[in-house]
Residue, then its C-alpha position, 0 to 999 in steps of 0.5 A: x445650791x451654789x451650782x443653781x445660784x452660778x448658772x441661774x447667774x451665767x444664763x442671765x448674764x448670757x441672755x444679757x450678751x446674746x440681747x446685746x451682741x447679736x443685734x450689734x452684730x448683725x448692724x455691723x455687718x449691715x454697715x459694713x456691706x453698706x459702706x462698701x456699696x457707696x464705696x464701689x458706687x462712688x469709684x464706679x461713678x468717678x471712672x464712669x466719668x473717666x471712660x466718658x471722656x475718653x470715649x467723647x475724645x476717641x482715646x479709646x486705647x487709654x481705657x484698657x490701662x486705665x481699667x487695668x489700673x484701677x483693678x490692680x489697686x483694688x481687685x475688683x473687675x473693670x467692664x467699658x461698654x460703647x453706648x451699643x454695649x459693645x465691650x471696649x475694655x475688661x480689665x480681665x481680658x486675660x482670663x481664659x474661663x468661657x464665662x468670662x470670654x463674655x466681658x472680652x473686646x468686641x462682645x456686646x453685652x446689652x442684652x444684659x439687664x444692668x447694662x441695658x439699664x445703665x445704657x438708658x442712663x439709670x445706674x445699678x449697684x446690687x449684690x449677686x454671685x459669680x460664676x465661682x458661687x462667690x458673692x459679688x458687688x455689682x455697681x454699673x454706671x452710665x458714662x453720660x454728659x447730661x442726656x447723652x450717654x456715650x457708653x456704660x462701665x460695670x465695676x464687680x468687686x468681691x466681698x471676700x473682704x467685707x465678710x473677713x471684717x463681719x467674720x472678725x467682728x463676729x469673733x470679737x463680739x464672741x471673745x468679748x461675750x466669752x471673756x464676759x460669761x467667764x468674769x461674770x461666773x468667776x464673781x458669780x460663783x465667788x458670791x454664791x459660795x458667799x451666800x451658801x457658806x451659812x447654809x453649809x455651816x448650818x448644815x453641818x450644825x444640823x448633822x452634829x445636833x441631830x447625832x446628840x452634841x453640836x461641836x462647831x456651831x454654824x458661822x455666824x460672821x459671813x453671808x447675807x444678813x439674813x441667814x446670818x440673823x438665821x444661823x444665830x437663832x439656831x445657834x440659840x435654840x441648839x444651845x437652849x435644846x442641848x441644855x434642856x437635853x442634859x438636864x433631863x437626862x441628868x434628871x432621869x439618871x439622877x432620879x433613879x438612882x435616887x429612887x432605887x434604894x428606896x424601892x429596895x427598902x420598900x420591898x424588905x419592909x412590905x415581905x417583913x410585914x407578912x408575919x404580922x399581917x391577916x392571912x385576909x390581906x397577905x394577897x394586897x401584900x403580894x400585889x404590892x410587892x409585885x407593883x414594887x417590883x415592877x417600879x424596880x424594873x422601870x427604873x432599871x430600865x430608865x438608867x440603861x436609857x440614861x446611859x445607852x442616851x450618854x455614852x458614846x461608843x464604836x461597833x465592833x465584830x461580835x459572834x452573834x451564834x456564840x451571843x445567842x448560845x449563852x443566853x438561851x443556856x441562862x434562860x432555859x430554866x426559868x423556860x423550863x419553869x414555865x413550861x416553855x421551850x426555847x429552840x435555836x433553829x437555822x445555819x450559823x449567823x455569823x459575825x456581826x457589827x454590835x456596839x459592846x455588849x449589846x448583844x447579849x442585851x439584845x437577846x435578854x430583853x426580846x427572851x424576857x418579853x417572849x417568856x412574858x406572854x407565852x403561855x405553858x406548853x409553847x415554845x419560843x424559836x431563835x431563828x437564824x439567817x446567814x447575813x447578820x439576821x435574827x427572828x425570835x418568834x413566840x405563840x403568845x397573843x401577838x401583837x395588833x398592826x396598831x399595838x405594833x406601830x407604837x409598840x417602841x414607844x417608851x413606857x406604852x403598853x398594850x391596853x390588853x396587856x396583862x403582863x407586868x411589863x415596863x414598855x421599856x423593854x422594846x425602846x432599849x432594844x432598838x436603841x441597841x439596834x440601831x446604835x450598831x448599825x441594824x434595824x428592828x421590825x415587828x411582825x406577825x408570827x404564822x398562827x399566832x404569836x409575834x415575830x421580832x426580826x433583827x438585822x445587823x450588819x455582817x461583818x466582811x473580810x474588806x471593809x473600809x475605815x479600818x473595819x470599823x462602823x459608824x460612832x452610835x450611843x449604847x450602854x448597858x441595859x438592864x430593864x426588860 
């Protein structure tokens, strides 16, 4: 933003000089041009007046000095005409170009127009090139007492002086305009950062409140009243959200510990009520145990939340081969129970980016919903990828495209669902995933079945700020 607010300044500012130098510019050297016109007409004027007189008394060997005189103070070009337009004098006789041998004595030059004109005693002044391709002010006069006209001169001088001024105003005018452009940068980038240093703090806010904590609150002191009203209301409701984040993360922590003794009481006084109870109602007895259970398991489930949700902590390198190993030898005989093979297939995984302990929970969680809706006599496959890849692929029902859109959702459980799940199990274990970097997807498995697929990050040999990842929140979760 501060780069557009500088250049939308600059391009102002320089359509502002460009509307205001070029047309000054251009009246400057329409002036200049103008200026030398009258000069030269005047000059040519007051010598035409000058050869007049020296032709009316026959003093024609004055006029070579004369002419010559006046060139030398000034460069430009004398020509005396008789009223023949016979040249009587060319300050610049001495020139040896054929295209000048035309201005010599003796040479008659009434067949020229300006001269023509000026014979009939009508003056010239205009502007043409010469014979070099320089441009040249021509201004010829008659040399006349009233009606009579005794002769014509031509004065030529060159406008390599008048365009050294237009070049050097040209200059200046663009020097200024630079010098402007460069002040009105220097205070519009300082306004610029004036302007955006809120949104840069309230950028920053934002970051920090959506990574959990707002350490440094967005200025509140700098920047247009307006976005400084702006930074303090979301000072106020990231303060407000902080609050009410801590509240009910502590409520959820403090609720299931509160809750998960009397679970606890609650399940041995219902199994001790069995002896005394008719065989009729021993099946409600045993519902109620396994609904018991199941409240267990959620609440379980709500503290990991808590923690994973209130402890902050790095990824480090993990052995996902070794992870898998051991929890798939910790499984494999409530599998076995049930009927159902667990098989570890692919090459080694290798290393990966995981938050402590996530791992292992990682893979308790997708074997406990695996196993939940296997039915006997099927197996359940962990398959690996080289690059921190892990599928765990079961034969149970599977999961719709729709059940799969929701399926991380806290507490959701499918409408067909049968099993005595928490709809926890999923949430926590992207939690996980995600605090170490990964990501988690749901697909359809081939048949029938669903395919859960993890993505970690593999460790590599370089890696930058010392190896480690980015700061994530996890803990210990032990709901499925």
């Amino acid at each position: 933003m501060t780069r557009r607010l500088l250049l939308s300044y600059v391009a102002l500012a320089l359509l502002v000089l460009a509307g205001l130098e070029i047309p000054l510019g251009y009246i400057y050297a329409r002036g200049e041009t103008a200026r030398a016109s009258q000069n030269i007409e005047r000059d040519a004027a007051m010598l035409a007046e000058i050869t007049e007189e020296d032709i009316e008394k026959g003093q024609l060997d004055e006029l070579p000095e004369v002419v010559r005189d006046y060139a030398e103070r000034t460069g430009g070009r004398v020509v005396v005409t008789d009223k023949q337009g016979i040249v009587l004098a060319d300050s610049d006789s001495d020139s040896d170009s054929d295209s000048d041998s035309a201005g010599r004595a003796g040479v008659s030059l009434a067949a020229q127009p300006d001269i023509a004109r000026a014979l009939r005693n009508q003056p010239t002044v205009t502007t043409t090139t010469d014979s070099d391709g320089a441009d040249v002010l021509v201004a010829t006069m008659p040399g006349s007492s009233g009606t009579t006209v005794r002769g014509a001169l031509r004065l030529t001088y060159p406008l390599d002086g008048v365009s050294v001024r237009v070049y050097r105003i040209w200059g200046a005018l663009a020097l200024a305009g630079a010098c402007v452009l460069a002040a009105v940068a220097l205070v519009a980038f300082s306004m610029a950062r004036w302007i955006t240093r809120p949104l840069r703090t309230l950028e920053a806010a934002t970051t920090q409140l959506a990574d959990g904590h707002l350490a440094d609150p967005p200025d509140v002191t700098t920047g247009p009243p307006e976005l400084r009203r702006l930074a303090a209301s979301f000072t106020r409701t990231a303060t407000r959200l902080q609050q009410l984040l801590q509240d009910q993360q502590a409520f959820a922590s403090e609720a299931s510990h509160q809750l998960k003794t009397p679970l606890t009481a609650l399940r041995l006084r219902l199994e001790n009520f069995e002896p005394y109870l008719d065989p009729r109602a021993h099946g409600s007895l045993e519902e109620a145990v396994g609904e018991v259970e199941r409240l267990g398991r959620m609440v379980q489930g709500l503290l990991a939340l808590a923690r994973l949700e209130n402890t902050a902590t790095t990824p480090e390198p993990a052995d996902l081969d070794a992870a898998l190993a051991d929890r798939v030898a910790m499984w494999e005989p409530l599998a076995a129970e049930q009927h159902v093979a667990i098989d570890i297939t692919g090459p080694p995984a290798g290393r990966v980016w995981a938050i402590p302990g996530a791992l292992e929970q990682i893979v308790d969680n997708l074997l406990a919903n695996a196993l939940r809706v296997s039915p006997p006599g099927s197996s359940i496959t962990l398959h690996r990828i080289p690059g921190g890849e892990l599928h765990i692929v079961d034969q149970g029902p599977g999961m719709s495209e729709a059940d799969r859109a929701r399926a991380f959702d806290r507490f959701w459980r499918a409408s067909d669902s049968h099993h005595d799940g928490t709809g926890l199990g999923l949430p926590i274990v992207r939690h996980l995933v995600d605090a170490s970097g990964g990501a988690i997807t749901l697909h359809p498995a081939p048949g029938t079945g669903l395919d859960v697929t993890v993505r970690l990050r593999p460790v590599t040999r370089r890696r930058s700020h010392g190896g480690r990842g980015p700061r994530s929140t996890s803990a210990s979760a032990g709901a499925r």
